[in-house]
CHARMM-style PDB file with segment names, atoms N, HN, CA, C and O in Angstrom:
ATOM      1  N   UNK     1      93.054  94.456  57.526  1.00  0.00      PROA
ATOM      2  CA  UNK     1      92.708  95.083  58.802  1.00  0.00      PROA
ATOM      3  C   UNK     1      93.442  94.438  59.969  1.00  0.00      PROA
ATOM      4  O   UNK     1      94.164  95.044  60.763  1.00  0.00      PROA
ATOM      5  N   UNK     2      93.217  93.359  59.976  1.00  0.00      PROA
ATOM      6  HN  UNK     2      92.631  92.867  59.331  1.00  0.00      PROA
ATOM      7  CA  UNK     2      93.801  92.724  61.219  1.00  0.00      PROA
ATOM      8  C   UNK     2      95.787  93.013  61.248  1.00  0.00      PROA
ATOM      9  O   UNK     2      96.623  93.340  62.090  1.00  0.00      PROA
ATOM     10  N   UNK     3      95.774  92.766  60.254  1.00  0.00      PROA
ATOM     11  HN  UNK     3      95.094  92.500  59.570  1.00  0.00      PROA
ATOM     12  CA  UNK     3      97.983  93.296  60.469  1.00  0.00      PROA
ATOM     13  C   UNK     3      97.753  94.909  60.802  1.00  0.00      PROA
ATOM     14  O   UNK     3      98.804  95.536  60.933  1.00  0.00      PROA
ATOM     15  N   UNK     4      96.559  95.643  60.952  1.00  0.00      PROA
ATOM     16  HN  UNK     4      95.706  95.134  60.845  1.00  0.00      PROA
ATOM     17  CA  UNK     4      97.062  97.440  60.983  1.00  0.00      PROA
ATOM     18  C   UNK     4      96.556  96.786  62.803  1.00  0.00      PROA
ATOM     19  O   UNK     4      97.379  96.677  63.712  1.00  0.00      PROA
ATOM     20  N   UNK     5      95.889  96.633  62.863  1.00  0.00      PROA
ATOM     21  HN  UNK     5      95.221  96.721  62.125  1.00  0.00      PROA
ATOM     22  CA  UNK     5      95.354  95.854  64.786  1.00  0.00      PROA
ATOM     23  C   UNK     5      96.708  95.388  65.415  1.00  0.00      PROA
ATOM     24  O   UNK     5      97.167  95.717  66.509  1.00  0.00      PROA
ATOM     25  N   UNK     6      97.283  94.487  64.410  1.00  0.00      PROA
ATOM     26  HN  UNK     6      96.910  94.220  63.522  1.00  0.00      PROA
ATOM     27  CA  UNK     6      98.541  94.078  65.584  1.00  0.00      PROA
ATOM     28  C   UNK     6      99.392  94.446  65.563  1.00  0.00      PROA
ATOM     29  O   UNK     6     100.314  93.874  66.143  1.00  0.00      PROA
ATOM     30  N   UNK     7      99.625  95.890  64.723  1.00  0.00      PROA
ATOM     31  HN  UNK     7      98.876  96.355  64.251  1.00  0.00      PROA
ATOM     32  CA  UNK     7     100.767  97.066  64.602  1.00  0.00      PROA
ATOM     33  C   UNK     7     100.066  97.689  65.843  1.00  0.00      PROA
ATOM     34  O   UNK     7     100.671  97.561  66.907  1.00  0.00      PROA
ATOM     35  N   UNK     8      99.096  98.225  65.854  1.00  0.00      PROA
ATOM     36  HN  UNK     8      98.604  98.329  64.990  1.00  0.00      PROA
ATOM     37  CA  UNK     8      98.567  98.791  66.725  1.00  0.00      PROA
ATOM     38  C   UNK     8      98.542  98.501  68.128  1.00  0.00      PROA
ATOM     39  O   UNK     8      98.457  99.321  69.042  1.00  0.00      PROA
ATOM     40  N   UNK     9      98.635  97.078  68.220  1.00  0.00      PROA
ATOM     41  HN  UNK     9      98.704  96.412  67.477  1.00  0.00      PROA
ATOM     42  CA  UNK     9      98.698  95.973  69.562  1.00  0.00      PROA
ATOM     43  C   UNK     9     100.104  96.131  70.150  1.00  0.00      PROA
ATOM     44  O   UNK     9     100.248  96.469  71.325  1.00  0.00      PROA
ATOM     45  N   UNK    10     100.971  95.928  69.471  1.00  0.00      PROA
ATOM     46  HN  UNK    10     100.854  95.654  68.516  1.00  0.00      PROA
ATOM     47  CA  UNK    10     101.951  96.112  69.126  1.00  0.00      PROA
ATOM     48  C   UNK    10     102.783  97.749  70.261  1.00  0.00      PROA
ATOM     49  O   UNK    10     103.285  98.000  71.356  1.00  0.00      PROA
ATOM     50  N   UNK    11     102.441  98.310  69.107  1.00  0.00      PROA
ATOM     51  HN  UNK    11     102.034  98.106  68.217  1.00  0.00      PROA
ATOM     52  CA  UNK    11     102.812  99.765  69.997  1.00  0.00      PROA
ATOM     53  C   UNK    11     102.294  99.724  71.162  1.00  0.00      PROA
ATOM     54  O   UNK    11     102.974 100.062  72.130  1.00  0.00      PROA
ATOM     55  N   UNK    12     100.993  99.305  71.309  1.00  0.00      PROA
ATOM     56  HN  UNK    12     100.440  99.031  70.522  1.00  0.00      PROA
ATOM     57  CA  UNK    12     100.429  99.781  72.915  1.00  0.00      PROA
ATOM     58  C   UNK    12     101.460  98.982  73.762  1.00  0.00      PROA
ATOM     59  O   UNK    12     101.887  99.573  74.754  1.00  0.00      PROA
ATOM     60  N   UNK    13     101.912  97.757  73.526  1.00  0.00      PROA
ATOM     61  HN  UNK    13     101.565  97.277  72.720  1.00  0.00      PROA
ATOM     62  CA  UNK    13     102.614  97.009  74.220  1.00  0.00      PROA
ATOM     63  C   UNK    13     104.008  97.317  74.731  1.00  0.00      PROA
ATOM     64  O   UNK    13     104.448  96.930  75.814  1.00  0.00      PROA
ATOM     65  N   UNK    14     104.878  98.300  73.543  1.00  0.00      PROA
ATOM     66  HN  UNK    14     104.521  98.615  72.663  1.00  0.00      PROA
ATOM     67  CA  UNK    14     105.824  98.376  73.732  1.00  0.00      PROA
ATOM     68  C   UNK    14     105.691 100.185  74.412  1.00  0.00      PROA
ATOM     69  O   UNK    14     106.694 100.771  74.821  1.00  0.00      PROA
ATOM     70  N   UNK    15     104.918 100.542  74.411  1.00  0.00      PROA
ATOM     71  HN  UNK    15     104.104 100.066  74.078  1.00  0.00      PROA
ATOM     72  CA  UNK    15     104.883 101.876  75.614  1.00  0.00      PROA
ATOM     73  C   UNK    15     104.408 101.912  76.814  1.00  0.00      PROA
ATOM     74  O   UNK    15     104.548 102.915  77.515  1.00  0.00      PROA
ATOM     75  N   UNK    16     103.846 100.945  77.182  1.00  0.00      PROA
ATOM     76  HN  UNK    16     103.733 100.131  76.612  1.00  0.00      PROA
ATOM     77  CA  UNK    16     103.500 100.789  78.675  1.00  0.00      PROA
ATOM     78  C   UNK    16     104.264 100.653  79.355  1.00  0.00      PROA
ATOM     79  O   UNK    16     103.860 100.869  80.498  1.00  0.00      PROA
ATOM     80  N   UNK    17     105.763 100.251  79.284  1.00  0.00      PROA
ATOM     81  HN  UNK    17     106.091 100.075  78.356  1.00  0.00      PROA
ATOM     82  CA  UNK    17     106.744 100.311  80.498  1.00  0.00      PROA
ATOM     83  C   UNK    17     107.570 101.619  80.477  1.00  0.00      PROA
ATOM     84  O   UNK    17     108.306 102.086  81.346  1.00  0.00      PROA
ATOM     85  N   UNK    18     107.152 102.220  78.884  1.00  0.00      PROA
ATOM     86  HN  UNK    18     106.554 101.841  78.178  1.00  0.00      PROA
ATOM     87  CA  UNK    18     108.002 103.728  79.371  1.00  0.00      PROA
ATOM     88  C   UNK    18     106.789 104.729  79.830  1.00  0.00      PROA
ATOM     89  O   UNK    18     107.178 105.875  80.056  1.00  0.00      PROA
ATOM     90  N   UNK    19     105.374 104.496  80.010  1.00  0.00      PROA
ATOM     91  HN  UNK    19     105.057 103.565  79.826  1.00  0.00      PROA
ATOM     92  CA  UNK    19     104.491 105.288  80.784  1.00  0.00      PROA
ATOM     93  C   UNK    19     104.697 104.775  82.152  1.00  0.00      PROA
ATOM     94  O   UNK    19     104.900 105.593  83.049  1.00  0.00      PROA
ATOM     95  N   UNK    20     104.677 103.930  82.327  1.00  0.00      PROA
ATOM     96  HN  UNK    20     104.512 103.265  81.598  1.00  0.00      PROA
ATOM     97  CA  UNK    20     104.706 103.401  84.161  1.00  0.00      PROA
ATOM     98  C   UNK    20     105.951 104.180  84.855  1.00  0.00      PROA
ATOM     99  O   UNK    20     105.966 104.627  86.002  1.00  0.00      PROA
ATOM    100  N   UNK    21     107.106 104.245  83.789  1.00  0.00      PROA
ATOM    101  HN  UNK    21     107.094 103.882  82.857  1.00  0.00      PROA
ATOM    102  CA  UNK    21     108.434 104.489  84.287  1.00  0.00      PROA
ATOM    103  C   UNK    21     108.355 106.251  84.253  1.00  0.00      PROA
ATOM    104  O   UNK    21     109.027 106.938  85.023  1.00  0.00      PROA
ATOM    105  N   UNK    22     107.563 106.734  83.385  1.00  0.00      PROA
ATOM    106  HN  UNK    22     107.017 106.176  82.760  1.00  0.00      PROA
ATOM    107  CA  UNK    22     107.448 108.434  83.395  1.00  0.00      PROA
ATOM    108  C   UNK    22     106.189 108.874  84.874  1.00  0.00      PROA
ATOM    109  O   UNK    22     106.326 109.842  85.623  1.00  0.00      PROA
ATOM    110  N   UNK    23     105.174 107.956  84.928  1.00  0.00      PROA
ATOM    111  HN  UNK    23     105.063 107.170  84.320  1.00  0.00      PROA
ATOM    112  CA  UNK    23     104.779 107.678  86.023  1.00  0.00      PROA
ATOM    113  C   UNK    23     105.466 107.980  87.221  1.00  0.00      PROA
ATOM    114  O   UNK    23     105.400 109.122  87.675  1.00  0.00      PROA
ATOM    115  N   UNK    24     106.166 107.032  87.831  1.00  0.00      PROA
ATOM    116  HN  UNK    24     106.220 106.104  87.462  1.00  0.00      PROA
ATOM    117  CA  UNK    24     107.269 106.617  88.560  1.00  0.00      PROA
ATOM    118  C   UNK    24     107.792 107.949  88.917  1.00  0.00      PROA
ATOM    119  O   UNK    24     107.628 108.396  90.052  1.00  0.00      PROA
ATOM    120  N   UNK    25     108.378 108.564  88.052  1.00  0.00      PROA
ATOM    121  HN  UNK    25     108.511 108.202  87.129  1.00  0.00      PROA
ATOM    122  CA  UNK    25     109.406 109.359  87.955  1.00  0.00      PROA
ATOM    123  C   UNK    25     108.188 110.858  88.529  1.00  0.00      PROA
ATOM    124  O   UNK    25     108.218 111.508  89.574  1.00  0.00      PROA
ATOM    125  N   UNK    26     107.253 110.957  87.349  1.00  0.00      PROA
ATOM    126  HN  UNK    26     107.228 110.429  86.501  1.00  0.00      PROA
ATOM    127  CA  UNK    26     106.486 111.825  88.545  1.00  0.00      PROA
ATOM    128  C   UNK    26     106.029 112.298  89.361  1.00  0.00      PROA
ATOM    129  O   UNK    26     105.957 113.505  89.588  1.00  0.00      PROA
ATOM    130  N   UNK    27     105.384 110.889  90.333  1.00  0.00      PROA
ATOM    131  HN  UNK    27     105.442 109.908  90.148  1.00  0.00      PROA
ATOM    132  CA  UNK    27     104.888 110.665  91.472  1.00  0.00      PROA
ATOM    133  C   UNK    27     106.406 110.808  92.474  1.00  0.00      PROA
ATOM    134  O   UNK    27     106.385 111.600  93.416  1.00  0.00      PROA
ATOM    135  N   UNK    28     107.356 110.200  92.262  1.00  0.00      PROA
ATOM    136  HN  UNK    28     107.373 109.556  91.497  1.00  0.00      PROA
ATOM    137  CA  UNK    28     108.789 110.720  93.095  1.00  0.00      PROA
ATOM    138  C   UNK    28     109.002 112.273  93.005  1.00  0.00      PROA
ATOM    139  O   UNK    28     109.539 112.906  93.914  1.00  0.00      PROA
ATOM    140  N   UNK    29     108.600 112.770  91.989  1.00  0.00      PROA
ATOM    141  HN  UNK    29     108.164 112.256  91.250  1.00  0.00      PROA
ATOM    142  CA  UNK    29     109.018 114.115  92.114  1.00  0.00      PROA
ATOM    143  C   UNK    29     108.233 114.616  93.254  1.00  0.00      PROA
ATOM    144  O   UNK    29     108.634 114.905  94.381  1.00  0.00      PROA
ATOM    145  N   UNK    30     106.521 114.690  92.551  1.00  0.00      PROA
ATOM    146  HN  UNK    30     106.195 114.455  91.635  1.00  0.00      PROA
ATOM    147  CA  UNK    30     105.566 115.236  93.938  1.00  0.00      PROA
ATOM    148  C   UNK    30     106.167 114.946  95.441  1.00  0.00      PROA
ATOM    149  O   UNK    30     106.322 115.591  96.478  1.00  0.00      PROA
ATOM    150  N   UNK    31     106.343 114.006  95.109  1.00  0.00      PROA
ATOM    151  HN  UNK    31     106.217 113.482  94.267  1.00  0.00      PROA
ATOM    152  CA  UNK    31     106.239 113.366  97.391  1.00  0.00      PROA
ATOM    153  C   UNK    31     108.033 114.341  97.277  1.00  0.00      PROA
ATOM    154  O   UNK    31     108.392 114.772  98.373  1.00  0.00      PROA
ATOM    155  N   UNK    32     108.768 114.562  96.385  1.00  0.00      PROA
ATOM    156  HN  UNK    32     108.477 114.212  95.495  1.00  0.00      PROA
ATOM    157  CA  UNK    32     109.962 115.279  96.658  1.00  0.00      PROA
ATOM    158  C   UNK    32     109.611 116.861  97.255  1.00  0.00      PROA
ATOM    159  O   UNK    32     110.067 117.499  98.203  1.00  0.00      PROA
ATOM    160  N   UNK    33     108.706 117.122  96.351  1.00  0.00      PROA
ATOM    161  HN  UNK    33     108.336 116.604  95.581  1.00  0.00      PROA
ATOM    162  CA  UNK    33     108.300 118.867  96.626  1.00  0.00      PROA
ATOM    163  C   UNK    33     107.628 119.088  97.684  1.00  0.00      PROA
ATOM    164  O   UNK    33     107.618 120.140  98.323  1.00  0.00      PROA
ATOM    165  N   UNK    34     106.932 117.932  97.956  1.00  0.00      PROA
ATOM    166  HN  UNK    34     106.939 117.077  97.437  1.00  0.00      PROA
ATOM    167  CA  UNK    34     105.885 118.039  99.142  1.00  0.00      PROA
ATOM    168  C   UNK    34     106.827 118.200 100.301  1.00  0.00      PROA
ATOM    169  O   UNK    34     107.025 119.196 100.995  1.00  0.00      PROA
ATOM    170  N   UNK    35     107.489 116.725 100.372  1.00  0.00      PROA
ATOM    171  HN  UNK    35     107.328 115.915  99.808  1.00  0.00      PROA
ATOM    172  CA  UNK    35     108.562 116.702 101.454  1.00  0.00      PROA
ATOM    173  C   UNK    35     109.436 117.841 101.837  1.00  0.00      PROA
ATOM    174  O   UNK    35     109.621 118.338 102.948  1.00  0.00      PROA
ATOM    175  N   UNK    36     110.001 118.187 100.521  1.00  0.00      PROA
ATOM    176  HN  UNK    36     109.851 117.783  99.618  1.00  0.00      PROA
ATOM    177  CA  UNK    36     110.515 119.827 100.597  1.00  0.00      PROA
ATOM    178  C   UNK    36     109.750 121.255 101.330  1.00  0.00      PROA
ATOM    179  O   UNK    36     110.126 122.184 102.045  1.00  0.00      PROA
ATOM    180  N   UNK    37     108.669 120.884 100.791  1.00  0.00      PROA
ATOM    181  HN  UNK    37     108.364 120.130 100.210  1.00  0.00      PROA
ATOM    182  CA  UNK    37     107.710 122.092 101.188  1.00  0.00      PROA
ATOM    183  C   UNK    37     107.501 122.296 102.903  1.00  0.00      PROA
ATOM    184  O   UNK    37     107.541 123.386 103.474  1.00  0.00      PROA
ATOM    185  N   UNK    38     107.249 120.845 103.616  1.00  0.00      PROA
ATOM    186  HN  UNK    38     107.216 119.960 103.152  1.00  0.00      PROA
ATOM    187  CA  UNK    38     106.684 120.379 104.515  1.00  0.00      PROA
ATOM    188  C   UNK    38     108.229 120.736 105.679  1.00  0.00      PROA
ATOM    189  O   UNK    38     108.105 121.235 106.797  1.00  0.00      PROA
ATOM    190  N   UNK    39     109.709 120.292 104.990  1.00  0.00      PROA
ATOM    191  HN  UNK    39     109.810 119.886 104.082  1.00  0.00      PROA
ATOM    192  CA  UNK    39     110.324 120.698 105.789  1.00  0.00      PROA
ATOM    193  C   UNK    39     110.444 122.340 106.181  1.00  0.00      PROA
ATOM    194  O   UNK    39     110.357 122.857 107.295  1.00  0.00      PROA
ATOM    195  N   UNK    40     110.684 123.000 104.808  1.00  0.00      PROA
ATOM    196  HN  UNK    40     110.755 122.580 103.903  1.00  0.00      PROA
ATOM    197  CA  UNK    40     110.405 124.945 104.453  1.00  0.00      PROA
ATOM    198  C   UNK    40     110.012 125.355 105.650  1.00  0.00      PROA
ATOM    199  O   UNK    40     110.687 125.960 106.483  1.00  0.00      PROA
ATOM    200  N   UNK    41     108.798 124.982 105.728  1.00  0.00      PROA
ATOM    201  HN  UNK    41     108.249 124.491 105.051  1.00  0.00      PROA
ATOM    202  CA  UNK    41     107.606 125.563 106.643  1.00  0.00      PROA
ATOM    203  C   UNK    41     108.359 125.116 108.194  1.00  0.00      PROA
ATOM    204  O   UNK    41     108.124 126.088 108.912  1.00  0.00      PROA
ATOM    205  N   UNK    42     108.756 124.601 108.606  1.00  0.00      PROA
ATOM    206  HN  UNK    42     108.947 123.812 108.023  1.00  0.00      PROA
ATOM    207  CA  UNK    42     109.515 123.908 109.560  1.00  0.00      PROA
ATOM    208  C   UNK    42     108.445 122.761 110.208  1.00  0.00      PROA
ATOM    209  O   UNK    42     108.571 122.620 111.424  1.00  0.00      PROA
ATOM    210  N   UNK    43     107.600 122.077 109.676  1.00  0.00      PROA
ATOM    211  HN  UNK    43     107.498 122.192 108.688  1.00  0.00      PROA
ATOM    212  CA  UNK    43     106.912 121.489 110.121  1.00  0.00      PROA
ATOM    213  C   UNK    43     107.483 119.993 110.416  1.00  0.00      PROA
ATOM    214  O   UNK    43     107.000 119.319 111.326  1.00  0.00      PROA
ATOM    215  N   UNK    44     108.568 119.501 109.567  1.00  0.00      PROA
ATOM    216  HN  UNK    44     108.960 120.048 108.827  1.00  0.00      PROA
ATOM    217  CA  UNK    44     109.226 118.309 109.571  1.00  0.00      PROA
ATOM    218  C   UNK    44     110.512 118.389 110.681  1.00  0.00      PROA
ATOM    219  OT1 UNK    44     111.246 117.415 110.848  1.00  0.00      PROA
TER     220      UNK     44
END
């Protein structure tokens, strides 16, 4: 049991910097569309 835990430990470890980084990449998009949107309208 414990070696299937630190396979398991394991993976969680090595995907947390490509979720933060898909993160990242999302949250830049939003504030992109927003910003976009916000100029459209001529409000910016």
């Amino acid at each position: 049991m414990a070696r299937g835990d630190n396979e398991i430990e394991e993976f969680r470890r090595r995907r947390r910097p490509r979720n933060l980084a898909i993160l990242s990449i999302l949250v830049g998009l939003i504030v992109l569309f927003y910003i976009l949107t916000i100029v459209r309208m001529g409000g910016g």
